[in-house]
ZAFI-143663 format. One line per field, with one value per atom (N, C-alpha, C): z, x, y; residue number from 0. Coordinates in pm, 1 decimal, padded with zeros to 6 digits, always signed. Atoms other than C-alpha are relative to their C-alpha. Layout:
<rs>
Z <- (Z;...)
X <- (X;...)
Y <- (Y;...)
nr <- (NUM;...)
</rs>
This chain:
<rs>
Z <- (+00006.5;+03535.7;-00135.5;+00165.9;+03189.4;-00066.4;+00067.2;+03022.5;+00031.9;-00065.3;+03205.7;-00072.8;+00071.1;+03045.9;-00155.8;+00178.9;+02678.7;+00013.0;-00015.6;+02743.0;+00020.9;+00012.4;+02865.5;-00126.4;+00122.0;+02576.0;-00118.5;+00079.4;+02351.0;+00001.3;+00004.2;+02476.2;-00011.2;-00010.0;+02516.5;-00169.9;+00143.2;+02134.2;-00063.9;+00070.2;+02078.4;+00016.2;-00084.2;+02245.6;-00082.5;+00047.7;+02115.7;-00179.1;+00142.6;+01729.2;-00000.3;-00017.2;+01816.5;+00002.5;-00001.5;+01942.4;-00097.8;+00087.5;+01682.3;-00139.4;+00097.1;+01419.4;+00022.0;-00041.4;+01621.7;-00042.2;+00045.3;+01617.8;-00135.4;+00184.5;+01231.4;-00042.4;+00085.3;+01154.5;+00078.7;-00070.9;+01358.9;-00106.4;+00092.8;+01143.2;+00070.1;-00086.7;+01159.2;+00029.6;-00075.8;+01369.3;-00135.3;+00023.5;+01118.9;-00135.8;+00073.2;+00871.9;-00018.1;+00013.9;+00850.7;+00138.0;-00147.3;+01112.5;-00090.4;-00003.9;+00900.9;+00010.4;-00032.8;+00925.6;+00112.7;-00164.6;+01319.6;+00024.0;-00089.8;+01362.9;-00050.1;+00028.5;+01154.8;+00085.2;-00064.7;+01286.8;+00166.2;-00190.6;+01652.4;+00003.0;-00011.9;+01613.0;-00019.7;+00089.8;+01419.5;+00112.9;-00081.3;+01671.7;+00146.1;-00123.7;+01993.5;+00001.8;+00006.0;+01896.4;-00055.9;+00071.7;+01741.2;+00076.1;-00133.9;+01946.7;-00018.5;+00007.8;+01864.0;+00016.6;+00026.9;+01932.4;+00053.7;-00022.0;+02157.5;-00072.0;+00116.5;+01834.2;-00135.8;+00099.4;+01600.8;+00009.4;+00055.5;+01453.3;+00073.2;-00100.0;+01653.6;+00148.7;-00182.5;+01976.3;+00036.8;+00000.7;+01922.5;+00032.3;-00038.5;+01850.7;+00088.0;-00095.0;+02085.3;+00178.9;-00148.7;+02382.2;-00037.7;+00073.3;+02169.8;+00051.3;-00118.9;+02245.6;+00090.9;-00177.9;+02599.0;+00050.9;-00063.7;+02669.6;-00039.7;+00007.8;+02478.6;+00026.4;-00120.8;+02595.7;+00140.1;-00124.5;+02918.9;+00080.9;+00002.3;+02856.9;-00035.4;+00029.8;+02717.6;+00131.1;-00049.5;+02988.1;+00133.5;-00105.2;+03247.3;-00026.0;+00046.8;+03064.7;+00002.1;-00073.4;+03070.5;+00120.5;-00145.9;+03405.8;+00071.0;-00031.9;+03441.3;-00003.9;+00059.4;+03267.6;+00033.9;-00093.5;+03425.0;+00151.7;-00119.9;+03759.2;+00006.7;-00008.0;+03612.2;-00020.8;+00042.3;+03448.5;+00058.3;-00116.1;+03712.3;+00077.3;-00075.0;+03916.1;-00061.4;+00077.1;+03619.0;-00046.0;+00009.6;+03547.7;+00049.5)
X <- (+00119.5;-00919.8;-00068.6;+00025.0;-01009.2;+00071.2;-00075.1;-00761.3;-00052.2;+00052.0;-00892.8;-00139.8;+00116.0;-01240.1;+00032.7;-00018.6;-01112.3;+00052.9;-00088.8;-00880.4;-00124.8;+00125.5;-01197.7;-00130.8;+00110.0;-01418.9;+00058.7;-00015.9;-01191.8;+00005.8;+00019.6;-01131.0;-00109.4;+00134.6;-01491.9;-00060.9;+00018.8;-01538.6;+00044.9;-00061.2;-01266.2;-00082.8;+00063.0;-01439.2;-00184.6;+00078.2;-01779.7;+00032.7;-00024.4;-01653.4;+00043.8;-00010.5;-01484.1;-00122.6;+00106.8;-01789.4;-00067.9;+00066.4;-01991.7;+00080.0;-00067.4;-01728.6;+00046.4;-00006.2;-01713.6;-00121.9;+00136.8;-02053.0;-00018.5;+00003.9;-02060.3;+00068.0;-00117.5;-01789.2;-00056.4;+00038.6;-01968.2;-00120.3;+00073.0;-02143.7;-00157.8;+00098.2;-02504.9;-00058.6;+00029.3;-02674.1;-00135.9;+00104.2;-02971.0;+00006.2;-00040.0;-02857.8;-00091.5;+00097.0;-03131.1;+00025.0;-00007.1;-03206.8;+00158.9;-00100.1;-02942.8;+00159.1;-00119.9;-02646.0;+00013.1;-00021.8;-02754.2;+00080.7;-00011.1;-02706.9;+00122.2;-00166.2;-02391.5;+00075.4;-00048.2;-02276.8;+00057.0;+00027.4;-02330.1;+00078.3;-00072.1;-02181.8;+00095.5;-00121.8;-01895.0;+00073.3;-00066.2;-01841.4;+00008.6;-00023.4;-01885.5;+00057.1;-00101.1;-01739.0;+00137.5;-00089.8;-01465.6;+00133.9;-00069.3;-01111.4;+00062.3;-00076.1;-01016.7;-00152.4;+00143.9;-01383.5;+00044.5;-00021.0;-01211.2;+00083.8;-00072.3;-01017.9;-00094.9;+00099.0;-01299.0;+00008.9;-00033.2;-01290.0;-00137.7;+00105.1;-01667.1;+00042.6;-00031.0;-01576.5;+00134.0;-00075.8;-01271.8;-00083.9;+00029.0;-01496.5;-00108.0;+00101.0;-01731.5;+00086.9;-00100.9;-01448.2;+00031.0;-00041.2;-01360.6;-00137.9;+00139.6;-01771.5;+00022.5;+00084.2;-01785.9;+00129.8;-00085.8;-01473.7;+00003.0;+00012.5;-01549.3;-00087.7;+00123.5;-01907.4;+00040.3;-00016.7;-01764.0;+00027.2;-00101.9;-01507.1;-00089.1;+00098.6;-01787.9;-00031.7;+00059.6;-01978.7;+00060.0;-00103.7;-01719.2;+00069.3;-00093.5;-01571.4;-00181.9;+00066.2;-01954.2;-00042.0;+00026.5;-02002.2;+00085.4;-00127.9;-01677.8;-00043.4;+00059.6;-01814.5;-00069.0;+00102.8;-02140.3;+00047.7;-00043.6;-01960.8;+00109.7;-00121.5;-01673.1;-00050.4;+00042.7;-01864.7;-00078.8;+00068.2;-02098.6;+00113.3;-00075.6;-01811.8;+00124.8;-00114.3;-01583.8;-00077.6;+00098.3;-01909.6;+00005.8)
Y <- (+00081.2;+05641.8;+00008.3;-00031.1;+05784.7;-00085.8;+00083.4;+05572.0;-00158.6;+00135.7;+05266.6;-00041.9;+00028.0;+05330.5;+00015.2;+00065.7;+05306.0;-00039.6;+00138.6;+05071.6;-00092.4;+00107.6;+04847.4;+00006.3;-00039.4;+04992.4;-00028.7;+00117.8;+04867.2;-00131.0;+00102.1;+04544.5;-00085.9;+00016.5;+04522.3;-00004.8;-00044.4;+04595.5;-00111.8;+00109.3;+04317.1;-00132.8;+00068.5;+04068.3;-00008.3;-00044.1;+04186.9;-00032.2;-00002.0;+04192.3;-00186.2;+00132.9;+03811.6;-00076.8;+00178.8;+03628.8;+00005.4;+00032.2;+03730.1;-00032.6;+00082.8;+03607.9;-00134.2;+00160.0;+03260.8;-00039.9;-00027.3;+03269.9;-00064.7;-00006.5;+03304.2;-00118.7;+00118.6;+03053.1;-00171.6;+00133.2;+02762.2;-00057.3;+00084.0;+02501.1;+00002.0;-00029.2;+02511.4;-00191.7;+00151.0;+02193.0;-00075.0;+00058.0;+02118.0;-00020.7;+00001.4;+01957.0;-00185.6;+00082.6;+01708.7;-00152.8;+00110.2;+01356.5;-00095.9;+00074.3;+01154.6;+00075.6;-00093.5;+01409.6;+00080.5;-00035.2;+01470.5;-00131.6;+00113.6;+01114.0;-00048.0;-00006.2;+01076.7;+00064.8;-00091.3;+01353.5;-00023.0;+00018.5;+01334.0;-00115.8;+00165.2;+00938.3;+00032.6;+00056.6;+00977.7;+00192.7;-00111.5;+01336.7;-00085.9;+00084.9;+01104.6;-00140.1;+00107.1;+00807.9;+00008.6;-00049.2;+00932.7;+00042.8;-00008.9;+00900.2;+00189.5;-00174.2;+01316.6;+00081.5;-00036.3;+01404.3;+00157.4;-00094.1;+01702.4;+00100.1;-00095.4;+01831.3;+00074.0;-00036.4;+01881.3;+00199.0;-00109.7;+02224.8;+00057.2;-00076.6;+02273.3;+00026.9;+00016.4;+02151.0;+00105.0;-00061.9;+02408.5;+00143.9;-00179.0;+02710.7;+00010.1;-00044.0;+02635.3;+00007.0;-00077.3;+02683.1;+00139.5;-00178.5;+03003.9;+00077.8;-00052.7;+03082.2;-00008.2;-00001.6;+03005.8;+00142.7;-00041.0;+03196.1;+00180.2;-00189.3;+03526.3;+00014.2;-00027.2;+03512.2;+00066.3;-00077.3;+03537.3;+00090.7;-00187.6;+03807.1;+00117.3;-00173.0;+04018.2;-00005.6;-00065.6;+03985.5;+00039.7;-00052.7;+04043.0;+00152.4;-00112.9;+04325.3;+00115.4;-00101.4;+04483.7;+00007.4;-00025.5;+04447.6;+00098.7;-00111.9;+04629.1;+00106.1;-00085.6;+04889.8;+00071.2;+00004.5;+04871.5;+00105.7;-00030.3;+04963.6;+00096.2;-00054.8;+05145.7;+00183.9;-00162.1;+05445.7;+00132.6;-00114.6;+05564.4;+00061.5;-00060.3;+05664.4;+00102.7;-00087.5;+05847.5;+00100.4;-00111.2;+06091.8;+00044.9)
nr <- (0;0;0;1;1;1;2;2;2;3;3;3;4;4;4;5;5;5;6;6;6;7;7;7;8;8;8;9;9;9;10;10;10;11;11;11;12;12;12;13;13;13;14;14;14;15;15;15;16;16;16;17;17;17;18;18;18;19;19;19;20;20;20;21;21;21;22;22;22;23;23;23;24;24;24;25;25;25;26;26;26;27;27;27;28;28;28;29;29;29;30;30;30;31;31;31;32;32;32;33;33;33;34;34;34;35;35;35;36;36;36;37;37;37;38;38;38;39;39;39;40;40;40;41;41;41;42;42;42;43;43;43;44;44;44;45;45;45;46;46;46;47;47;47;48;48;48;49;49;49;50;50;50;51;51;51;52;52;52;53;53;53;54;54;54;55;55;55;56;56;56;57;57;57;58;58;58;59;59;59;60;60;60;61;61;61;62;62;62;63;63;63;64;64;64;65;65;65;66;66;66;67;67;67;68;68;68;69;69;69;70;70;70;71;71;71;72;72;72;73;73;73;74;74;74;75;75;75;76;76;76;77;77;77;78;78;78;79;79;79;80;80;80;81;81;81;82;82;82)
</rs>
């Protein structure tokens, strides 16, 4: 069971070190009203709108978000009982 909790404390670390380098690498939104509205148009009208290099890392966010917080909940529940 020891092995189980660093095994999850690293993955937890990986996960953790990832989102905040998705995070980082995502363009920022405020880039004034005519380069929302470009933007936003030429990202929703646009027939590859689901290839865009955002709309990429923002599935990369949702998905290590989730893994963190699944992996501390693990955690959460895993460590009271290996003390």
């Amino acid at each position: 069971m020891v092995i189980l909790r660093y095994i999850l404390n690293a993955v937890h670390i990986i996960f953790a070190v990832s989102l905040i380098v998705i995070v980082l690498l995502q363009s920022g939104k405020t880039t004034g009203l005519s380069g929302t509205i470009a933007g936003g148009a030429e990202t929703f009208f646009g027939k590859h709108k689901g290839r865009t290099i955002d709309a990429l890392l923002g599935k990369y966010t949702s998905f290590a978000a989730i893994a963190f917080l699944v992996t501390s909940l693990a955690l959460y529940v895993l460590i009271p009982r290996l003390v």
